[in-house]
Chimera marker file (.cmm) of the C-alpha trace (Angstrom):
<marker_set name="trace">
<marker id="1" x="13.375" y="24.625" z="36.652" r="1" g="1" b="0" radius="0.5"/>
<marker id="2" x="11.667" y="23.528" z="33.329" r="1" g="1" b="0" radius="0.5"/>
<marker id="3" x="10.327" y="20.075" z="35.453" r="1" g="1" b="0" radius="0.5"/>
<marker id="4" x="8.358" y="23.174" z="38.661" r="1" g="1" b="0" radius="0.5"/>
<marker id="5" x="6.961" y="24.886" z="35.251" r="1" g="1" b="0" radius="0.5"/>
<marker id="6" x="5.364" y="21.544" z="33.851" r="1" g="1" b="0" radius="0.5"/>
<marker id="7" x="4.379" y="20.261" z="37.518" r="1" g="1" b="0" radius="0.5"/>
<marker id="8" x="2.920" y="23.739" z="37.981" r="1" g="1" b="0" radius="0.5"/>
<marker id="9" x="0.860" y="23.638" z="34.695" r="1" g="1" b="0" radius="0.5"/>
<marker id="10" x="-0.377" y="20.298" z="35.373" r="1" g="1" b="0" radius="0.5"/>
<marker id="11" x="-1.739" y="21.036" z="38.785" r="1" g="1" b="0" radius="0.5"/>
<marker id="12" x="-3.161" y="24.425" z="37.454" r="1" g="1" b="0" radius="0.5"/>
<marker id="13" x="-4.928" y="22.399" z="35.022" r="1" g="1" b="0" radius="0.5"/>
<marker id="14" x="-5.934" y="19.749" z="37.695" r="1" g="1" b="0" radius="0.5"/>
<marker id="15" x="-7.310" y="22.426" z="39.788" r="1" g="1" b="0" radius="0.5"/>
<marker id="16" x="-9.792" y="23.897" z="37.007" r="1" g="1" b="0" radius="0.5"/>
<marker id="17" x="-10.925" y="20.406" z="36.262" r="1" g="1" b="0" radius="0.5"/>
<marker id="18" x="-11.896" y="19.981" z="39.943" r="1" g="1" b="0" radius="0.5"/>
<marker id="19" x="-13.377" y="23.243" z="39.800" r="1" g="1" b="0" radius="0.5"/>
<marker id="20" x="-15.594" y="22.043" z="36.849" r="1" g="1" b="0" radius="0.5"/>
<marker id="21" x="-16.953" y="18.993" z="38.008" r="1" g="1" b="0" radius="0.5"/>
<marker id="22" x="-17.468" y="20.930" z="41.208" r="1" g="1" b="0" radius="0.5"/>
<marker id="23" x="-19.625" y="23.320" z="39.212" r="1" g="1" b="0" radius="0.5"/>
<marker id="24" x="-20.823" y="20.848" z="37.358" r="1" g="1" b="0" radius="0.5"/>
<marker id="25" x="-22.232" y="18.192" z="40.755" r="1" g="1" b="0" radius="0.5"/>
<marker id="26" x="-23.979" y="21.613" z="41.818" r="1" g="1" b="0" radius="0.5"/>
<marker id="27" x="-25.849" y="22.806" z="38.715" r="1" g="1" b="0" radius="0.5"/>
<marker id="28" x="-27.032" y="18.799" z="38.713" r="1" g="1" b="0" radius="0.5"/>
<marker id="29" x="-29.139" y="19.402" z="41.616" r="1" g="1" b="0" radius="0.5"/>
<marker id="30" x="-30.931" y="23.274" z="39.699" r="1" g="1" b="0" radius="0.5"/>
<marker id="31" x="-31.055" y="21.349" z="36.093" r="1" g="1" b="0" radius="0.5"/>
<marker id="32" x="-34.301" y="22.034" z="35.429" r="1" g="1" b="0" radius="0.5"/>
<marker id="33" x="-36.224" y="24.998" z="34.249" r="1" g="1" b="0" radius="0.5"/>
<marker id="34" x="-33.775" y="27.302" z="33.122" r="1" g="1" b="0" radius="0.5"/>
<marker id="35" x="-32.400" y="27.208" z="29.807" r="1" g="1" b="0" radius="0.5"/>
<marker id="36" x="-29.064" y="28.825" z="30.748" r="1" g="1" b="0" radius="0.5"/>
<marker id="37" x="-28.327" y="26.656" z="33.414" r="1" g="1" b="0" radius="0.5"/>
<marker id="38" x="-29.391" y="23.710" z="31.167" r="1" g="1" b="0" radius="0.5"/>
<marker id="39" x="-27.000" y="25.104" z="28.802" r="1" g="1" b="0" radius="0.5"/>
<marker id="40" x="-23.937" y="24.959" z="31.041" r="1" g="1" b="0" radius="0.5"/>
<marker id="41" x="-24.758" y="21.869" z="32.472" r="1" g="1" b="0" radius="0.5"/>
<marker id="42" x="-24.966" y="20.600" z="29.368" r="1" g="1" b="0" radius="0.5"/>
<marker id="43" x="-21.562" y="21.561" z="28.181" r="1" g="1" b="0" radius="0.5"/>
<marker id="44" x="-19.783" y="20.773" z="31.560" r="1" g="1" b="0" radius="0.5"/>
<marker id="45" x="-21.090" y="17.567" z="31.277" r="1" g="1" b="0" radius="0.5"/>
<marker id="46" x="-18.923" y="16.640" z="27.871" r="1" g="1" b="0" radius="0.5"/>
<marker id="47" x="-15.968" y="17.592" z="29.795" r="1" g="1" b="0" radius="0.5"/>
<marker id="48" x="-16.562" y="16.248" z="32.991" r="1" g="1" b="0" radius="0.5"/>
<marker id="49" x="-18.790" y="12.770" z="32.526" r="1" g="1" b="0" radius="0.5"/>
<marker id="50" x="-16.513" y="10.486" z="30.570" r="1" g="1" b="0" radius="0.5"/>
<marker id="51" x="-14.200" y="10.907" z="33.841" r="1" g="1" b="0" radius="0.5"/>
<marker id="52" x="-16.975" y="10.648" z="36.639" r="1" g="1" b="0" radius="0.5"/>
<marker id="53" x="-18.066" y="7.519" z="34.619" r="1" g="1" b="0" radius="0.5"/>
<marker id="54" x="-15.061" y="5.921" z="35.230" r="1" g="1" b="0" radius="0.5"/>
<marker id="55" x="-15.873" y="5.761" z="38.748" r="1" g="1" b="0" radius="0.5"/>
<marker id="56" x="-19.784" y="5.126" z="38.264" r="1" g="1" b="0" radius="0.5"/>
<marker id="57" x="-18.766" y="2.034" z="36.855" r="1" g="1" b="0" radius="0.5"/>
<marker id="58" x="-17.422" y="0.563" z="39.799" r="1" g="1" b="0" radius="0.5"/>
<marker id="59" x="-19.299" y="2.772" z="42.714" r="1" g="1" b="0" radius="0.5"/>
<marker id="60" x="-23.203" y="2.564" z="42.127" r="1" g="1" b="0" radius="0.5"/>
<marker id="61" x="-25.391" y="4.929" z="43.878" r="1" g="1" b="0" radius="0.5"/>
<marker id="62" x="-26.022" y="4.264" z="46.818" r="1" g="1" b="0" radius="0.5"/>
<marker id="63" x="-30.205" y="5.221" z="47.920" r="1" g="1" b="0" radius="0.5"/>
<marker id="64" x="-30.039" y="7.604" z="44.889" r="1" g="1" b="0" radius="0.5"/>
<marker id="65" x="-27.194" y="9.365" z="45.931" r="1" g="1" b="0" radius="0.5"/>
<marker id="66" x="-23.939" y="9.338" z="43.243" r="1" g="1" b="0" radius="0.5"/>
<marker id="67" x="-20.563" y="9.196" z="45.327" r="1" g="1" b="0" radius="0.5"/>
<marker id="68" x="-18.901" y="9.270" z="41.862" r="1" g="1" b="0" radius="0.5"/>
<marker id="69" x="-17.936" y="12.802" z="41.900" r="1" g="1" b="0" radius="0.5"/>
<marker id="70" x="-16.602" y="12.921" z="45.198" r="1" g="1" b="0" radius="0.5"/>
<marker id="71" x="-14.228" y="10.250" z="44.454" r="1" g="1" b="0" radius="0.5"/>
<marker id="72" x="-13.187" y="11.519" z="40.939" r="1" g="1" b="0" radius="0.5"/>
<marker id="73" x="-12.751" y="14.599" z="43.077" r="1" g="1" b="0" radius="0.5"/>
<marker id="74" x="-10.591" y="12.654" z="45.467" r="1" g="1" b="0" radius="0.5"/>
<marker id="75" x="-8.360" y="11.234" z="42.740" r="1" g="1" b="0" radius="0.5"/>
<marker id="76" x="-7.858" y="14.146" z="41.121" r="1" g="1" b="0" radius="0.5"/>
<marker id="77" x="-6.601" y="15.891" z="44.371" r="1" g="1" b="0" radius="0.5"/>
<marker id="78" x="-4.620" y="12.298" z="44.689" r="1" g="1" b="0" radius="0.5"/>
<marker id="79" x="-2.793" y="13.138" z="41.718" r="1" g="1" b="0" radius="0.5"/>
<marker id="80" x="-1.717" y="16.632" z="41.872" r="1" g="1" b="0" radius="0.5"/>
<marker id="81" x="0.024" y="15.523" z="45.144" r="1" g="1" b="0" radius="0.5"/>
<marker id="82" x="1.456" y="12.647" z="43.331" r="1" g="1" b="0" radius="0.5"/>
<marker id="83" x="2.932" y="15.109" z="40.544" r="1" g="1" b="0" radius="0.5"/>
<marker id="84" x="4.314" y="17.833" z="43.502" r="1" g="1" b="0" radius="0.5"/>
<marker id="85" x="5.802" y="14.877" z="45.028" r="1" g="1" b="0" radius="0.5"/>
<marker id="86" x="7.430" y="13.613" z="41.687" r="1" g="1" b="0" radius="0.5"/>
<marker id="87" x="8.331" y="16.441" z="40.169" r="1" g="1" b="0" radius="0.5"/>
<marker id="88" x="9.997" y="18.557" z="42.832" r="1" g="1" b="0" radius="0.5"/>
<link id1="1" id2="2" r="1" g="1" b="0" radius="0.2"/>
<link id1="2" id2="3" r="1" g="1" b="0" radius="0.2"/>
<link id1="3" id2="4" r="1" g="1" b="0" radius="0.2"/>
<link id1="4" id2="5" r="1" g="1" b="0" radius="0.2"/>
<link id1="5" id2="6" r="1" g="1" b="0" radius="0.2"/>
<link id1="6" id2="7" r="1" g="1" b="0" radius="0.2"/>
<link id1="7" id2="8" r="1" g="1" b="0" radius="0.2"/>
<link id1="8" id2="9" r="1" g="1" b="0" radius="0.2"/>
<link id1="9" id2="10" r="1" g="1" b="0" radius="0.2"/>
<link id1="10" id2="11" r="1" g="1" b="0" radius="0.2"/>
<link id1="11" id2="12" r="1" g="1" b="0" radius="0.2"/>
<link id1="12" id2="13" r="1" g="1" b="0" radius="0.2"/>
<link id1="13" id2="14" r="1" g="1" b="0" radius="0.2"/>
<link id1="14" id2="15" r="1" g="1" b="0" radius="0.2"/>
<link id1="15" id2="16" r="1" g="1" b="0" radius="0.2"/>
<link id1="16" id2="17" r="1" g="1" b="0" radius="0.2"/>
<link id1="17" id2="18" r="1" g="1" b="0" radius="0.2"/>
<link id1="18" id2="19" r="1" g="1" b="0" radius="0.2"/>
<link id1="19" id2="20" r="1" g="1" b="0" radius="0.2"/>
<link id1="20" id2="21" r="1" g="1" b="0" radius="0.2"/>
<link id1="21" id2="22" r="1" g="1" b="0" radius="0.2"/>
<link id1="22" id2="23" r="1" g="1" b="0" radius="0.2"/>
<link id1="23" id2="24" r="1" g="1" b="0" radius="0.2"/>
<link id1="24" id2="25" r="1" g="1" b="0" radius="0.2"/>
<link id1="25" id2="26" r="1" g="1" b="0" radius="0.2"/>
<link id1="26" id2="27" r="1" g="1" b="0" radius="0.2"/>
<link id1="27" id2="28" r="1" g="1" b="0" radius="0.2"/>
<link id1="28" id2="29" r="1" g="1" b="0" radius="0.2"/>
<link id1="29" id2="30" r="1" g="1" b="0" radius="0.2"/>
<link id1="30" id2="31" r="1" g="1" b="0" radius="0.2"/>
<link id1="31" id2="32" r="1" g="1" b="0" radius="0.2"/>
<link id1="32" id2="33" r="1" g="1" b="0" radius="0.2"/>
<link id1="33" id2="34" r="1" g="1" b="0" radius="0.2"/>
<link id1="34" id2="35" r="1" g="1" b="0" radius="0.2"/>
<link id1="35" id2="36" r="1" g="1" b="0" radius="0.2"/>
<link id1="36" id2="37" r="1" g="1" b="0" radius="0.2"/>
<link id1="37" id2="38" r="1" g="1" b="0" radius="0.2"/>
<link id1="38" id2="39" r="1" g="1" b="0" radius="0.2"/>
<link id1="39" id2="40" r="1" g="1" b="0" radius="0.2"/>
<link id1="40" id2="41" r="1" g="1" b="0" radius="0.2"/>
<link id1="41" id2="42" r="1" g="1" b="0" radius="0.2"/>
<link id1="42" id2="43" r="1" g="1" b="0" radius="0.2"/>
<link id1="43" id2="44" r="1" g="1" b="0" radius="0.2"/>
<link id1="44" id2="45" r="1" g="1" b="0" radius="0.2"/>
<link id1="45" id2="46" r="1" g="1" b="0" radius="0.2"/>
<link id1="46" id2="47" r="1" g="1" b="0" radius="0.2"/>
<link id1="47" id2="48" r="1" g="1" b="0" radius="0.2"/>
<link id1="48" id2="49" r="1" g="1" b="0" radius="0.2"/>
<link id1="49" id2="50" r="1" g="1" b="0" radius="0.2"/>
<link id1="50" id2="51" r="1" g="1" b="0" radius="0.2"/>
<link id1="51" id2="52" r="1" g="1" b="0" radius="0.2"/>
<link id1="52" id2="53" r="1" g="1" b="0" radius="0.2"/>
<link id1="53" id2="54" r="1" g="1" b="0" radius="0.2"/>
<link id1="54" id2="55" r="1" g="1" b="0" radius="0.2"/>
<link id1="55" id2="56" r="1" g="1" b="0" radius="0.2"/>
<link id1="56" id2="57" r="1" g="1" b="0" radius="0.2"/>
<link id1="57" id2="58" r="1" g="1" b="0" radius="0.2"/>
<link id1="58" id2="59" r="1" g="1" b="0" radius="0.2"/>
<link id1="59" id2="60" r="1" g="1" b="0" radius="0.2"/>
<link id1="60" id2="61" r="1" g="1" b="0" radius="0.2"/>
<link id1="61" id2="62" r="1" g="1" b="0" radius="0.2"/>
<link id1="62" id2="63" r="1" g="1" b="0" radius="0.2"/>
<link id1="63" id2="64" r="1" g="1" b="0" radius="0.2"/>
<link id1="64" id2="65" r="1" g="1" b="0" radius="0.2"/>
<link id1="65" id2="66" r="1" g="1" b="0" radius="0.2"/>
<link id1="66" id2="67" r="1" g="1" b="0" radius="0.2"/>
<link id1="67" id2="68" r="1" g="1" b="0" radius="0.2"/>
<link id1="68" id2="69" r="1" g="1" b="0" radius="0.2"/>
<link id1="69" id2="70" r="1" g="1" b="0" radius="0.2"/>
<link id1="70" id2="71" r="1" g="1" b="0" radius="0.2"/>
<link id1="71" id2="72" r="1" g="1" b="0" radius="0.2"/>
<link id1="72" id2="73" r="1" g="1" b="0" radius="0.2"/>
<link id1="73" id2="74" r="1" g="1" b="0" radius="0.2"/>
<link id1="74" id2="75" r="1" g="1" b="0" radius="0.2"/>
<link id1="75" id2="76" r="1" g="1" b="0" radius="0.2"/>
<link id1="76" id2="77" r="1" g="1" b="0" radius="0.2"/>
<link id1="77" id2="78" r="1" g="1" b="0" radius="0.2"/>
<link id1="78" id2="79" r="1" g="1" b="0" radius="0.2"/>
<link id1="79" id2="80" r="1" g="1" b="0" radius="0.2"/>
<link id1="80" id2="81" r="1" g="1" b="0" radius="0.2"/>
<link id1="81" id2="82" r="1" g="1" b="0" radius="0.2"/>
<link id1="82" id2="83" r="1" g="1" b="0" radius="0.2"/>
<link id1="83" id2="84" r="1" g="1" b="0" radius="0.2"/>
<link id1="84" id2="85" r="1" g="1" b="0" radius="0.2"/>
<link id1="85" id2="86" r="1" g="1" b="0" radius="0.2"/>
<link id1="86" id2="87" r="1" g="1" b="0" radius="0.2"/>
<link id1="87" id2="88" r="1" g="1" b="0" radius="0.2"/>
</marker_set>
């Protein structure tokens, strides 16, 4: 019982991280101009780009287009299925 509570708070948490870097991919493309969205950019992006940069490491972009979020995206959906699998 105790292991479905932990799985179930790790994927919730997994789930608003993939929200934010979502969120965060979109307000990249309206970053300029408005302060607020500036703002929340800004602080998304201490949360979310020391992960994406993992994967910009190894996955330049490609004609000016950044795949890195999609696969951080990917491995993040990855492992919540790893963890449901795991921890039954």
């Amino acid at each position: 019982m105790l292991t479905a509570q932990i799985a179930l708070v790790i994927n919730t948490v997994i789930s608003l991280y993939t929200l934010l870097i979502f969120v965060w991919a979109i307000l990249s493309w309206f970053n300029t101009g408005n302060a607020v969205v500036r703002d929340i950019y800004n602080a998304l992006d201490k949360l979310v780009a020391p992960f994406v940069n993992l994967f910009r490491r190894f996955i330049p972009p490609l004609g000016g287009l950044d795949l890195s979020p999609f696969i951080a995206l990917i491995v993040l959906q990855l492992l919540a299925r790893a963890i449901i699998f795991i921890l039954p």
